[in-house]
PDB file of N, CA, C and O in Angstrom, chain B, residues numbered from 101:
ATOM      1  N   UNK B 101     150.217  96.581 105.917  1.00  0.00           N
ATOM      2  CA  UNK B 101     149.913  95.221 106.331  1.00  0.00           C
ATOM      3  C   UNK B 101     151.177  94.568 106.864  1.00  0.00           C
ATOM      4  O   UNK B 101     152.266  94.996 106.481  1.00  0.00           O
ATOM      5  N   UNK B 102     151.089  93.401 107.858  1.00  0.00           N
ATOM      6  CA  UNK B 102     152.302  93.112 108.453  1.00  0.00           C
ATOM      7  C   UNK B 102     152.596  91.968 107.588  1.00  0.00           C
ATOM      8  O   UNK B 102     151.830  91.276 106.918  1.00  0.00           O
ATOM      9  N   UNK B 103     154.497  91.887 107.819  1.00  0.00           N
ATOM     10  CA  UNK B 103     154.286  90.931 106.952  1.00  0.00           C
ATOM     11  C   UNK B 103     155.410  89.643 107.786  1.00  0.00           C
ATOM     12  O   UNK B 103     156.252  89.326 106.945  1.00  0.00           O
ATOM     13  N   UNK B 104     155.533  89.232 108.486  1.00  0.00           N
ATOM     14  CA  UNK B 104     155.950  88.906 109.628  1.00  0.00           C
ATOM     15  C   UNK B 104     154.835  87.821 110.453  1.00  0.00           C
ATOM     16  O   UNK B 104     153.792  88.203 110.984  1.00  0.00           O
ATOM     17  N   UNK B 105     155.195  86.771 110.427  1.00  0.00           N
ATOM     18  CA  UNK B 105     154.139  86.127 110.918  1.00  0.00           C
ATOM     19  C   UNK B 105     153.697  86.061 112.194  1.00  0.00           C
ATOM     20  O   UNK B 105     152.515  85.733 112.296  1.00  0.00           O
ATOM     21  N   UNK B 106     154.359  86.299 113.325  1.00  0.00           N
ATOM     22  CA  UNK B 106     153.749  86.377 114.508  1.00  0.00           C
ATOM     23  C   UNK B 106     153.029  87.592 114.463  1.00  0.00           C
ATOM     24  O   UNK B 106     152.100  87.509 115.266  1.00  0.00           O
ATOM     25  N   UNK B 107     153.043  89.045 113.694  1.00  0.00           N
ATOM     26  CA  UNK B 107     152.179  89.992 113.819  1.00  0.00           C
ATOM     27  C   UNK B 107     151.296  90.428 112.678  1.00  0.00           C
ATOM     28  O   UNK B 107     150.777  91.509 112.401  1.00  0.00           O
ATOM     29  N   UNK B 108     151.292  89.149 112.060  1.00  0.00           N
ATOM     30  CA  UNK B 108     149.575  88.620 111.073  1.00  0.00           C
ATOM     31  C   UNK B 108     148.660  87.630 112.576  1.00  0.00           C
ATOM     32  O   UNK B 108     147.489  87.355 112.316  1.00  0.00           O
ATOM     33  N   UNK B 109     148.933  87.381 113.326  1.00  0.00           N
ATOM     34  CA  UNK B 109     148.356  86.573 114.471  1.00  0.00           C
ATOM     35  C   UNK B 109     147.970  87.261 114.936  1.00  0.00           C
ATOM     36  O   UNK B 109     146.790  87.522 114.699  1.00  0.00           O
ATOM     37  N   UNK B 110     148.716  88.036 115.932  1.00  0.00           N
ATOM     38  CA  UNK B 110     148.210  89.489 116.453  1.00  0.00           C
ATOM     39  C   UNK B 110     147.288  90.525 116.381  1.00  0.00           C
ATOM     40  O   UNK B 110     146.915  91.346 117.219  1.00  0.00           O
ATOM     41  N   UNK B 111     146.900  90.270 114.852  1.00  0.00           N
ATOM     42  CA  UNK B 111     145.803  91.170 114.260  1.00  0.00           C
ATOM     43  C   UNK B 111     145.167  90.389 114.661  1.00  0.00           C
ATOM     44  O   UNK B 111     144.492  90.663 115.653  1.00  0.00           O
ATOM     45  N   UNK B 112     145.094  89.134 114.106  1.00  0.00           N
ATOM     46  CA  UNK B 112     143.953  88.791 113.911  1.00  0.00           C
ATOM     47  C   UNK B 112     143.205  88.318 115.828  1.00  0.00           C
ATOM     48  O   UNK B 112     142.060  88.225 116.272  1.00  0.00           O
ATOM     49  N   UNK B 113     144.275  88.182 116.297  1.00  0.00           N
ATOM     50  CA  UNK B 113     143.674  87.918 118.173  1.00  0.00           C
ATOM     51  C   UNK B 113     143.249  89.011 118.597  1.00  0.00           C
ATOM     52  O   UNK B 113     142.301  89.028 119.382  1.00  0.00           O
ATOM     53  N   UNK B 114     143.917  90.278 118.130  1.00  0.00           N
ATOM     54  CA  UNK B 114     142.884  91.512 118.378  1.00  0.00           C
ATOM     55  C   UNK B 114     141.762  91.963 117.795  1.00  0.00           C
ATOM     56  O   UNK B 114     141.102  92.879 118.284  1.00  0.00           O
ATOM     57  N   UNK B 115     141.425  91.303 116.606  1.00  0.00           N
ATOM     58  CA  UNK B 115     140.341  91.167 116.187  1.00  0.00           C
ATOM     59  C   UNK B 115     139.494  90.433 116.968  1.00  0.00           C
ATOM     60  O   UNK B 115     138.422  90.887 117.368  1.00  0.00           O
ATOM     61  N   UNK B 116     139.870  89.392 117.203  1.00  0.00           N
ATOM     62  CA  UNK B 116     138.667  88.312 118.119  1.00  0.00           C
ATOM     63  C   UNK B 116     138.525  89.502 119.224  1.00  0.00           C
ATOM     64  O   UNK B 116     137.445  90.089 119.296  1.00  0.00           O
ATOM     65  N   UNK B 117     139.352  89.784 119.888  1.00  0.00           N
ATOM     66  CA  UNK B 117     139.275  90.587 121.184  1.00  0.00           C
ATOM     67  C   UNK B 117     138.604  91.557 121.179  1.00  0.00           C
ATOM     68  O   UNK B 117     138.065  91.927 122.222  1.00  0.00           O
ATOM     69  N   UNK B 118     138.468  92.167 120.127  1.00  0.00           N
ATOM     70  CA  UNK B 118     137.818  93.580 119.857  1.00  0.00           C
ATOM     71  C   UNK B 118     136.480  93.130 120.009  1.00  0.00           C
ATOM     72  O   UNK B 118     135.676  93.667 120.770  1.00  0.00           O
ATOM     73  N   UNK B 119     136.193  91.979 119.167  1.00  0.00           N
ATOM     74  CA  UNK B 119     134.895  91.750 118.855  1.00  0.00           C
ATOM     75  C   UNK B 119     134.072  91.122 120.558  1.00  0.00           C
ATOM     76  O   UNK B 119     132.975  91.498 120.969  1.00  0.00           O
ATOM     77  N   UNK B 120     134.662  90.486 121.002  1.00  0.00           N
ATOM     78  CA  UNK B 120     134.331  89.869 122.230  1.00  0.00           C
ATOM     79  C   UNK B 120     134.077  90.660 123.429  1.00  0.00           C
ATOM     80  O   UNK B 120     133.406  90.392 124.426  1.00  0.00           O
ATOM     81  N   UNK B 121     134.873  91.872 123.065  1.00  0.00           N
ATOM     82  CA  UNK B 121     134.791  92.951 124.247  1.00  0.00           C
ATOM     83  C   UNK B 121     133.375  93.882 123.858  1.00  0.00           C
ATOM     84  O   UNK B 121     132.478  94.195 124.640  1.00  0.00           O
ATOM     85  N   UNK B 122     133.495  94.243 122.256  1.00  0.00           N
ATOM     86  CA  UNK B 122     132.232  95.037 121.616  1.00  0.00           C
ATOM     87  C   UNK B 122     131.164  94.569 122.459  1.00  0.00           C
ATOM     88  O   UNK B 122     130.638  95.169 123.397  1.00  0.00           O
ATOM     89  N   UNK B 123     130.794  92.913 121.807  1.00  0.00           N
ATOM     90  CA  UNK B 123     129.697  92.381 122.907  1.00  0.00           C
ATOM     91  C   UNK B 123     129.451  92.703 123.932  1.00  0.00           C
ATOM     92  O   UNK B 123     128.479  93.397 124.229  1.00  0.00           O
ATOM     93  N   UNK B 124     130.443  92.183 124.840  1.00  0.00           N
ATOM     94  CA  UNK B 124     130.375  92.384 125.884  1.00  0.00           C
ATOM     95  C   UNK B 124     129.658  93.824 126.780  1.00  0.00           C
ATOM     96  O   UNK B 124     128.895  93.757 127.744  1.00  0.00           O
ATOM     97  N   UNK B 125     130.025  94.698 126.310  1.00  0.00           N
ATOM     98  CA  UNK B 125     129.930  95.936 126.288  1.00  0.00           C
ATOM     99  C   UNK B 125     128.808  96.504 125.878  1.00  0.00           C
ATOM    100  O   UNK B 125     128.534  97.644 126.253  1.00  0.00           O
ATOM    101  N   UNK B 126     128.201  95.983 125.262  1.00  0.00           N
ATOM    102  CA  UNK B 126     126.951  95.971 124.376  1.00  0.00           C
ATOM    103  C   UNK B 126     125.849  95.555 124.804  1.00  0.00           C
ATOM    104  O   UNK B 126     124.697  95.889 124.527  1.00  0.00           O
ATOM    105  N   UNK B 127     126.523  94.328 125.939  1.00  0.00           N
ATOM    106  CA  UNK B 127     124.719  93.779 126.634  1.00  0.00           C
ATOM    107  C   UNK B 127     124.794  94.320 128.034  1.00  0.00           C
ATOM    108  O   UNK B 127     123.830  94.069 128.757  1.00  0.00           O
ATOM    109  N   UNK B 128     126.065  95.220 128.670  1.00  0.00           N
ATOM    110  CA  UNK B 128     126.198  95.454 129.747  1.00  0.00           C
ATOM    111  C   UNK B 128     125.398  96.706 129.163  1.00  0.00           C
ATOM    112  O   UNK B 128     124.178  96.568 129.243  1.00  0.00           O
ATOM    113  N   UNK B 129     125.819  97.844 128.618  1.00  0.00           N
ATOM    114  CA  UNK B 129     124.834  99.338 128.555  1.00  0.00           C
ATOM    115  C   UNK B 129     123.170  99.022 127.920  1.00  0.00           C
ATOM    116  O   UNK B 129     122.141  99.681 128.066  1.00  0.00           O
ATOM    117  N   UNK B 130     123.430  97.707 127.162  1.00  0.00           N
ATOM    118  CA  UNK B 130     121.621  97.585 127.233  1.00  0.00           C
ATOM    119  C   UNK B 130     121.166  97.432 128.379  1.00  0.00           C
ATOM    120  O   UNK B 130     120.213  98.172 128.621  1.00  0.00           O
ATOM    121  N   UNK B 131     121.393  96.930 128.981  1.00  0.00           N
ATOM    122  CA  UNK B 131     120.665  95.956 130.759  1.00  0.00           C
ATOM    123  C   UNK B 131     120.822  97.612 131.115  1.00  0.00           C
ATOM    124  O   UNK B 131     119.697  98.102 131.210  1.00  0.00           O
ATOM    125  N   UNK B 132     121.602  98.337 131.278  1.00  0.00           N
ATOM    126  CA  UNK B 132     121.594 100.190 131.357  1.00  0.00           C
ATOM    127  C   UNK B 132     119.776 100.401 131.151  1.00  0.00           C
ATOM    128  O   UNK B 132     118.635 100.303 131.602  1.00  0.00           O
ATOM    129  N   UNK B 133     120.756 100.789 130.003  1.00  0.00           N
ATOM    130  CA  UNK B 133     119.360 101.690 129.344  1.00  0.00           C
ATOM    131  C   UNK B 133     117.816 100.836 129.751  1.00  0.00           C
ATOM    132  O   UNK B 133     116.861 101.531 130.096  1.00  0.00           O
ATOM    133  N   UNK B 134     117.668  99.337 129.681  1.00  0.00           N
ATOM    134  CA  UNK B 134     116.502  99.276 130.092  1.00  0.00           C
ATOM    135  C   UNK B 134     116.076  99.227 131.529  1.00  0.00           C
ATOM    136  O   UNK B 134     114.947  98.966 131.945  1.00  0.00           O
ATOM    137  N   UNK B 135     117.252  99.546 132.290  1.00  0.00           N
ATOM    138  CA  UNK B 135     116.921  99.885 133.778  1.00  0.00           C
ATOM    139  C   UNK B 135     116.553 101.595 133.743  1.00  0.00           C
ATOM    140  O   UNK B 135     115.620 102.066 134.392  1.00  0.00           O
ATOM    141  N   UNK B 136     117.081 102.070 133.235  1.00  0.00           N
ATOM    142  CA  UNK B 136     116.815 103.729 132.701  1.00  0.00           C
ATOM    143  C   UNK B 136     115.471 103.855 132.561  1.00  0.00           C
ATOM    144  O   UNK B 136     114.673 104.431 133.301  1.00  0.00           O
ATOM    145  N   UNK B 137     115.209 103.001 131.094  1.00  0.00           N
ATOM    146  CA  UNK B 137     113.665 103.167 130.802  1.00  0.00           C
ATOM    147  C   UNK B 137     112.684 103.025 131.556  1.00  0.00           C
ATOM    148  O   UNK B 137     111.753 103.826 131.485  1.00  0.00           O
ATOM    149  N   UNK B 138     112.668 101.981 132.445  1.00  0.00           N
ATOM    150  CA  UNK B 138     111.956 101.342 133.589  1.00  0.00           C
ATOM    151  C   UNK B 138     111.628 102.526 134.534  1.00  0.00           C
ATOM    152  O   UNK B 138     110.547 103.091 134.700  1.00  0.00           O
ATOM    153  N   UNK B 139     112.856 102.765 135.123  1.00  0.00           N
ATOM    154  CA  UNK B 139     112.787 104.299 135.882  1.00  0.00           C
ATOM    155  C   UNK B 139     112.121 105.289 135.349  1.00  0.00           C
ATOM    156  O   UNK B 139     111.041 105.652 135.814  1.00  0.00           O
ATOM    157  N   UNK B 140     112.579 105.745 134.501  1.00  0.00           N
ATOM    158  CA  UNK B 140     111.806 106.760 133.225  1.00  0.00           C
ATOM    159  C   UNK B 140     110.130 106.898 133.321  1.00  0.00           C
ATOM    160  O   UNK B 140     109.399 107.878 133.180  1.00  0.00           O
ATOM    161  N   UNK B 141     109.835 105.447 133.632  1.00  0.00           N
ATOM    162  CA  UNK B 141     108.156 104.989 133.370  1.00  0.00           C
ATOM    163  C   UNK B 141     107.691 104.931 134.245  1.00  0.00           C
ATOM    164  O   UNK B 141     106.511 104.636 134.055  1.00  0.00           O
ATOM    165  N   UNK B 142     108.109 105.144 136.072  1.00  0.00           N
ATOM    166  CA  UNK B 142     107.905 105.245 137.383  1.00  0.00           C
ATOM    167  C   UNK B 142     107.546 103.727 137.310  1.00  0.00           C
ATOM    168  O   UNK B 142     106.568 103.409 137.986  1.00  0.00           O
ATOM    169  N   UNK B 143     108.279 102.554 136.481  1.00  0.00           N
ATOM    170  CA  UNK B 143     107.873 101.497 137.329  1.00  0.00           C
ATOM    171  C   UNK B 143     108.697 100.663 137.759  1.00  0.00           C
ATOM    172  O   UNK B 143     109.388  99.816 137.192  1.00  0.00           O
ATOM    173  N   UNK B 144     108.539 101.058 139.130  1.00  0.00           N
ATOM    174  CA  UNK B 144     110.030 100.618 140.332  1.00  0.00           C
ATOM    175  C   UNK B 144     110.225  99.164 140.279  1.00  0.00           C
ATOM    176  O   UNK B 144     111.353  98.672 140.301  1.00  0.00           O
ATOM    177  N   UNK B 145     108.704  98.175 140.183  1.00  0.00           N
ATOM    178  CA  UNK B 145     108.925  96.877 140.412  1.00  0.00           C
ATOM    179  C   UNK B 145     109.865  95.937 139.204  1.00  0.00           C
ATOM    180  O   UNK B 145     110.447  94.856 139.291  1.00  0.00           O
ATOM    181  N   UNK B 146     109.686  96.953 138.037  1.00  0.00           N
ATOM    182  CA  UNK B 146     110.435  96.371 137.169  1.00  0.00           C
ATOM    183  C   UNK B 146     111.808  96.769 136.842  1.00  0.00           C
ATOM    184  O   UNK B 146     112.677  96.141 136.235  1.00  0.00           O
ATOM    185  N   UNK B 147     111.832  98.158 137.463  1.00  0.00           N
ATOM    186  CA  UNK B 147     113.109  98.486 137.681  1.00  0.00           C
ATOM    187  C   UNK B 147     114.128  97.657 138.575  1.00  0.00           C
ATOM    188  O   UNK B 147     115.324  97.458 138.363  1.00  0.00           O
ATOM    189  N   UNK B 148     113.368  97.244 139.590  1.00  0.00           N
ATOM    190  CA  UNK B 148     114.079  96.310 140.879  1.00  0.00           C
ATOM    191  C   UNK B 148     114.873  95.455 139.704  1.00  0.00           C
ATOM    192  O   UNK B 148     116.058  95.689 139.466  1.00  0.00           O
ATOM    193  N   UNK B 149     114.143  94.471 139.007  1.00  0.00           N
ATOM    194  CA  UNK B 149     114.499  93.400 138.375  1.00  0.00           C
ATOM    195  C   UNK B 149     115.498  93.374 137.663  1.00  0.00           C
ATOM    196  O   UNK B 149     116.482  92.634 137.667  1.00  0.00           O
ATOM    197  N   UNK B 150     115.129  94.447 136.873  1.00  0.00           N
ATOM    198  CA  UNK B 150     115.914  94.746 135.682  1.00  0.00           C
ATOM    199  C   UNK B 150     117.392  95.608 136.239  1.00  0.00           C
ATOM    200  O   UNK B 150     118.264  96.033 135.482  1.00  0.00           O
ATOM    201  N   UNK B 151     117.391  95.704 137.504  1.00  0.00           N
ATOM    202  CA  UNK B 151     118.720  96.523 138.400  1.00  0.00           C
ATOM    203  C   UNK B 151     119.699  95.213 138.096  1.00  0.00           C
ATOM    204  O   UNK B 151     120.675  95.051 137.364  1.00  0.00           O
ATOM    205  N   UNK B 152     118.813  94.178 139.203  1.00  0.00           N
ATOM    206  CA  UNK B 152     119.631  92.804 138.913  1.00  0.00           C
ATOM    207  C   UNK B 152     120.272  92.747 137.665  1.00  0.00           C
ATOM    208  O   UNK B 152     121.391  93.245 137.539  1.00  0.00           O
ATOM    209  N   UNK B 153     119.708  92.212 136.743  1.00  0.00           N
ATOM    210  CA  UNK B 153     119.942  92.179 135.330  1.00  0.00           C
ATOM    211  C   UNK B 153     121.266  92.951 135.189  1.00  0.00           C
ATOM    212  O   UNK B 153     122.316  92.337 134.997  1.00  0.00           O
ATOM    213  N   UNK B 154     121.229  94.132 135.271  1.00  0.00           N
ATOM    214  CA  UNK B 154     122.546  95.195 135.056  1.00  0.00           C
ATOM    215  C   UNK B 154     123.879  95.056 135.684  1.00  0.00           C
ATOM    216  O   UNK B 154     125.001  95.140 135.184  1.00  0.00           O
ATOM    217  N   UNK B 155     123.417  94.777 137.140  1.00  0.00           N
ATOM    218  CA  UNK B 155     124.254  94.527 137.882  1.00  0.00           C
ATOM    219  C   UNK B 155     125.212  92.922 137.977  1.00  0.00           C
ATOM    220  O   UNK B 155     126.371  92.739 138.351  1.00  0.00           O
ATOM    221  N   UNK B 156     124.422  92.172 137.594  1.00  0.00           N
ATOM    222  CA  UNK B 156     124.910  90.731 136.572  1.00  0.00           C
ATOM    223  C   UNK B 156     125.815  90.880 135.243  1.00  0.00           C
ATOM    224  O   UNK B 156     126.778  90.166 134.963  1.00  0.00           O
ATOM    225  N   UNK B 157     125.255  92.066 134.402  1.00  0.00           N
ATOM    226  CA  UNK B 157     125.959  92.122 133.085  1.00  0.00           C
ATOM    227  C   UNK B 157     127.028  93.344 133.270  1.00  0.00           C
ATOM    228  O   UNK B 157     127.684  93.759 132.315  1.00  0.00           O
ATOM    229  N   UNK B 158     127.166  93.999 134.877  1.00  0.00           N
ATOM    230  CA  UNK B 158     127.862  94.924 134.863  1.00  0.00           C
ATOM    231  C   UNK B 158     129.512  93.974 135.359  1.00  0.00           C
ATOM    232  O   UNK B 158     130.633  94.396 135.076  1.00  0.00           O
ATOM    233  N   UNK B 159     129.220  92.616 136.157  1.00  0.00           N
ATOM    234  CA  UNK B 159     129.721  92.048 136.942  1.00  0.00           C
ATOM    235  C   UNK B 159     130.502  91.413 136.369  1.00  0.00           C
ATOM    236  O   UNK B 159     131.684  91.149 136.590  1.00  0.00           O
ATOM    237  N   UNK B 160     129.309  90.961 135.026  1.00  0.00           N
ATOM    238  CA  UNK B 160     130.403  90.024 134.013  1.00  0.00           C
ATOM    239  C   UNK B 160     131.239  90.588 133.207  1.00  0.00           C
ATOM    240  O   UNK B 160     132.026  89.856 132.607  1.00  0.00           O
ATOM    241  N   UNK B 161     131.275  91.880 133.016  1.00  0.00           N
ATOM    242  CA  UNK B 161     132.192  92.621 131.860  1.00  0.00           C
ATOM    243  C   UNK B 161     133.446  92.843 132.800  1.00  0.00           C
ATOM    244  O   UNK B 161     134.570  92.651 132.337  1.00  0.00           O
ATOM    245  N   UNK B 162     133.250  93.297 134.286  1.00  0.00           N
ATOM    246  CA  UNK B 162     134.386  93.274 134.659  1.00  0.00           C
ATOM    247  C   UNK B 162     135.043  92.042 134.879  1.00  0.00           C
ATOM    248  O   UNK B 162     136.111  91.978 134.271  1.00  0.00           O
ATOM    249  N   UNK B 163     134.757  91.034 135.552  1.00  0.00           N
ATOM    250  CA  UNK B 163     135.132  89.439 135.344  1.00  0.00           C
ATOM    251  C   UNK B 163     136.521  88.997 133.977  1.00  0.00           C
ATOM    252  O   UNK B 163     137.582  88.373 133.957  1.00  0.00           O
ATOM    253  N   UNK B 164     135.507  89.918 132.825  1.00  0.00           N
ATOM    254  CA  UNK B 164     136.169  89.533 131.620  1.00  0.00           C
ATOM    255  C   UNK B 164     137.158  90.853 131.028  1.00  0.00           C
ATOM    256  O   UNK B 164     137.491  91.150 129.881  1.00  0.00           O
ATOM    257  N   UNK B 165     137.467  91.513 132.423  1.00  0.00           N
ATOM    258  CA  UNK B 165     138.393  92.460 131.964  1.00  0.00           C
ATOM    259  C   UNK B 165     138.230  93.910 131.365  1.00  0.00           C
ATOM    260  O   UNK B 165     138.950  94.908 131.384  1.00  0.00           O
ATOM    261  N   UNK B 166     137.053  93.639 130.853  1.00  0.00           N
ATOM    262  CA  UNK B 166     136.377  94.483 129.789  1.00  0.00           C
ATOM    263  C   UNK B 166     136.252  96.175 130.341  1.00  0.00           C
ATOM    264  O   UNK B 166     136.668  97.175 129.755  1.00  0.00           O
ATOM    265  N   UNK B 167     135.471  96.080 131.777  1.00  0.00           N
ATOM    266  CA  UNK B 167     135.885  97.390 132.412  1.00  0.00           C
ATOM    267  C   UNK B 167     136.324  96.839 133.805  1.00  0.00           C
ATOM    268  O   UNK B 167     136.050  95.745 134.300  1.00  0.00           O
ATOM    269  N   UNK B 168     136.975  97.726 134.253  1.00  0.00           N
ATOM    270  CA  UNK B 168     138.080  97.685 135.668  1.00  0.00           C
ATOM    271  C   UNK B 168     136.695  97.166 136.654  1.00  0.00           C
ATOM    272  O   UNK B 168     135.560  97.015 136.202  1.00  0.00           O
ATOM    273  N   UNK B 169     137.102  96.947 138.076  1.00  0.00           N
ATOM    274  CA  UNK B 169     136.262  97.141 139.510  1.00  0.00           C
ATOM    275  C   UNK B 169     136.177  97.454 139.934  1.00  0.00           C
ATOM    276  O   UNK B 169     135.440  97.051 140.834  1.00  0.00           O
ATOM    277  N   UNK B 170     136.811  98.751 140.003  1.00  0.00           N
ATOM    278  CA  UNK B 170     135.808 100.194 140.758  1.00  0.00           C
ATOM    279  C   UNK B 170     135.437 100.767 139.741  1.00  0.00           C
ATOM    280  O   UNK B 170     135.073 101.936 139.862  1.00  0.00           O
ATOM    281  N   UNK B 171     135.415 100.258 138.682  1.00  0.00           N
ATOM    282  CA  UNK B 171     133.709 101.413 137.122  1.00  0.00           C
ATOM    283  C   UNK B 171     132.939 100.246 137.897  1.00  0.00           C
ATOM    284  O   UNK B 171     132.174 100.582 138.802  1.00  0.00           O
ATOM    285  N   UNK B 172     133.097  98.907 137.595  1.00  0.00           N
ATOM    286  CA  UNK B 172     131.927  98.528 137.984  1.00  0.00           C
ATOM    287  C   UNK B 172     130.930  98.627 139.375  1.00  0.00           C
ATOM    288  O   UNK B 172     129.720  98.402 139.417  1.00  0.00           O
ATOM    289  N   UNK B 173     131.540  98.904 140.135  1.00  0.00           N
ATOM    290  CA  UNK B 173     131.543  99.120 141.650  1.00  0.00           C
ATOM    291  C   UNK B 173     131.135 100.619 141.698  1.00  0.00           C
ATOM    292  O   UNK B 173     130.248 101.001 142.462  1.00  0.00           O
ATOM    293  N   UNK B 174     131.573 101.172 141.151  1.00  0.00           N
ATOM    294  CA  UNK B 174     130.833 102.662 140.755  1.00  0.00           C
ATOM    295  C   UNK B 174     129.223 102.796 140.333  1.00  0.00           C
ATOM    296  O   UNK B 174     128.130 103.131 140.791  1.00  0.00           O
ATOM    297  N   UNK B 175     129.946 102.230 138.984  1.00  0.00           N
ATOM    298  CA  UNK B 175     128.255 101.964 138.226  1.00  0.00           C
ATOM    299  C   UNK B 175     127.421 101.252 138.719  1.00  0.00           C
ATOM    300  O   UNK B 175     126.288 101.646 138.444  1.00  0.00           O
ATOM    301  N   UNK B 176     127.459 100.067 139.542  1.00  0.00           N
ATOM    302  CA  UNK B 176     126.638  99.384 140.402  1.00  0.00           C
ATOM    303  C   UNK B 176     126.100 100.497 141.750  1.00  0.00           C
ATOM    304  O   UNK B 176     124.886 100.594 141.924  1.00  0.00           O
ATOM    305  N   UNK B 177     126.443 100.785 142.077  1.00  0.00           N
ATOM    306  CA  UNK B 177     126.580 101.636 143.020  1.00  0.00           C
ATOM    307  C   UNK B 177     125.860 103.524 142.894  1.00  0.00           C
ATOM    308  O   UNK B 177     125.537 104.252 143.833  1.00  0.00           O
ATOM    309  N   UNK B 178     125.816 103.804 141.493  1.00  0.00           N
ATOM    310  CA  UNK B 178     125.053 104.729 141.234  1.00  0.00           C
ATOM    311  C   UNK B 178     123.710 104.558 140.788  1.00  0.00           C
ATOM    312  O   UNK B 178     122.715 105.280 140.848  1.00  0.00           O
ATOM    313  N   UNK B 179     123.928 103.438 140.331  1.00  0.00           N
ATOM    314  CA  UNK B 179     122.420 102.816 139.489  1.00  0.00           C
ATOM    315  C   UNK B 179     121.665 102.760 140.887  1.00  0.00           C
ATOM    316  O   UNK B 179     120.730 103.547 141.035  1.00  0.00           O
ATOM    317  N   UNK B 180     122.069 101.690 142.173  1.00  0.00           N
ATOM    318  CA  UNK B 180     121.715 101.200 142.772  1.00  0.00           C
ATOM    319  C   UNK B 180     120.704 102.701 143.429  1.00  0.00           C
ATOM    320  O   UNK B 180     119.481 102.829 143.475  1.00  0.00           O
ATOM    321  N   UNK B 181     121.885 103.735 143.900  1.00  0.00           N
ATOM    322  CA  UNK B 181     121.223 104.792 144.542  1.00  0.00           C
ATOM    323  C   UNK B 181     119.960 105.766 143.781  1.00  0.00           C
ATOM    324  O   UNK B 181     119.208 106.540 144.374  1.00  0.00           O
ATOM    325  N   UNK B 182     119.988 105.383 141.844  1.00  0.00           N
ATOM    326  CA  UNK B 182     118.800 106.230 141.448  1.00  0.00           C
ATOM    327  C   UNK B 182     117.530 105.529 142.135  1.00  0.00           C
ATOM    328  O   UNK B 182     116.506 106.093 142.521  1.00  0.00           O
ATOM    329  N   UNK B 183     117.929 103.789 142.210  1.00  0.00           N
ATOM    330  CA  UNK B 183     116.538 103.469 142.268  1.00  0.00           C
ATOM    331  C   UNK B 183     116.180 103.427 143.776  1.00  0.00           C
ATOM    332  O   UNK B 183     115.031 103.185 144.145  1.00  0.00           O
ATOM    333  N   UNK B 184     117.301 103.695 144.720  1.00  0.00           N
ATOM    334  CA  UNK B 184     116.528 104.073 145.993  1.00  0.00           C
ATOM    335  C   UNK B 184     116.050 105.122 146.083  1.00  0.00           C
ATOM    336  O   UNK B 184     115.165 105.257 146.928  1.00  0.00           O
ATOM    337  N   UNK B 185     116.494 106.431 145.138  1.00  0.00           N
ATOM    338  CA  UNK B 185     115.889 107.508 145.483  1.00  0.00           C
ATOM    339  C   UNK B 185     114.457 108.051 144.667  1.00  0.00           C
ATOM    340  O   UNK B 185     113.688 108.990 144.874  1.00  0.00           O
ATOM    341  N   UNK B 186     114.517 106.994 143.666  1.00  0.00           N
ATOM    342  CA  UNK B 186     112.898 106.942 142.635  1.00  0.00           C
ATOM    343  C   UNK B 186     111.832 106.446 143.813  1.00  0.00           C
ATOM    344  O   UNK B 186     110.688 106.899 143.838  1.00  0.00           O
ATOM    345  N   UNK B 187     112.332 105.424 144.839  1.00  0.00           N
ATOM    346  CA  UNK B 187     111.193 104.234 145.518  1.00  0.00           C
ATOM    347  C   UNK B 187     111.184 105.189 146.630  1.00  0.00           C
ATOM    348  O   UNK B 187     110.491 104.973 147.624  1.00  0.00           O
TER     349      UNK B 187
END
């Protein structure tokens, strides 16, 4: 344990950080997976929607640092091409 007070702070801001990024991270691969599922179920119209959705929560994680802009630009960008090639 530290015992030093500027790196009892430190923990604890990487704690917030950890936790803020977890989230983060967490609603970006859900909006995933239920664009996955959608696909999965051949139903494109809800896939369309739910692309958005992903591509919003893919947008905001990079925004917040969380992953770089070319993962997101990647991952936007591969998602985008399953569902042109499902339709």
């Amino acid at each position: 344990m530290a015992n030093i007070q500027s790196a009892k702070k430190r923990i604890r801001v990487t704690q917030r950080q950890t936790a803020r990024n977890r989230a983060i991270r967490s609603k970006y691969r859900t909006a995933i997976k239920r664009f996955e599922a959608a696909l999965a179920a051949d139903d494109t119209a809800k896939a369309k929607e739910l692309l958005q959705v992903a591509i919003s929560e893919i947008d905001r994680a990079a925004l917040k640092g969380v992953i770089h802009k070319n993962q997101a630009a990647r991952r936007k960008s591969r998602l985008t091409k399953r569902l042109n090639k499902a339709s």
